[in-house]
Phi, psi and omega in degrees: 000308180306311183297317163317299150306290175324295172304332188254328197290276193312312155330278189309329182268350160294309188314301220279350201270347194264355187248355191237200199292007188298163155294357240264148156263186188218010205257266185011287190300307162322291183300250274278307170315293166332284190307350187260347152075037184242302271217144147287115194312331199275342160290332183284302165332301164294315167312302150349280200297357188255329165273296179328297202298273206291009155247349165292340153290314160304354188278299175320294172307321150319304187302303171357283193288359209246356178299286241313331179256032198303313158301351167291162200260008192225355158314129184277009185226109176306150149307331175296328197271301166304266184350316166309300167298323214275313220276354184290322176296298162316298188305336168227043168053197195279340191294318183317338172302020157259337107026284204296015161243004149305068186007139202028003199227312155283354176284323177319324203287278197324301210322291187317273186002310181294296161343306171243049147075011197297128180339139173295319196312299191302313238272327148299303157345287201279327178322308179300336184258333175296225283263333166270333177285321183296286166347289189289341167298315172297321181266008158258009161287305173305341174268342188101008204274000000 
């Protein structure tokens, strides 16, 4: 039971610290679970995707809050550097959220999302099928599926 808690904790909490602006990866820790055969690959796939998604909301959540401070000097992003993304972000909409499990590109994404007020609704929706989809390619390569 302690391993369990230990094993899905640690897994959600790798997901969720790897969907936000941390550095972190989250696969690792999923193959490592897989390979070790003790866990349902299809409960390891839900934990994953349920932390990687709230933490990509938190991602979401930020943006929500961070134009205001777009013009401080201690801002990590030029306004120009925003503007870019939001019109890039426009051009190919909420769909670019599929995205959002990409290595360098999705966390920028959530943000923006947040920035242009894009719905909790869509913005989880499409996020969930992005970040589970990413999951179930990975643990059925590692199983062999």
């Amino acid at each position: 039971m302690l391993g369990d808690l230990a094993a899905f904790g640690g897994l959600f909490l790798a997901a969720f610290a790897a969907a936000t602006i941390l550095p972190l990866q989250s696969e690792a820790v999923l193959v490592g679970l897989l390979l070790a055969g003790t866990h349902s690959p299809l409960a390891l796939v839900l934990v994953a995707t349920i932390g990687n998604v709230l933490g990509s909301a938190v991602n979401w959540l930020l943006g929500r809050g961070i134009d205001r401070f777009r013009d401080s000097k201690w801002f990590p992003a030029k306004p120009a550097a925003l503007d870019r993304a939001a019109a890039r972000y426009h051009r190919y909409g909420r769909w670019s959220l599929l995205l959002s499990w990409a290595p360098v590109i999705g966390d920028p994404l959530t943000v923006m999302a947040g920035v242009l007020r894009e719905p909790l609704w869509s913005f989880l929706a499409i996020v969930t099928v992005a970040k589970a989809s990413r999951y179930l390619a990975l643990a059925a390569a590692t199983l062999g599926l």
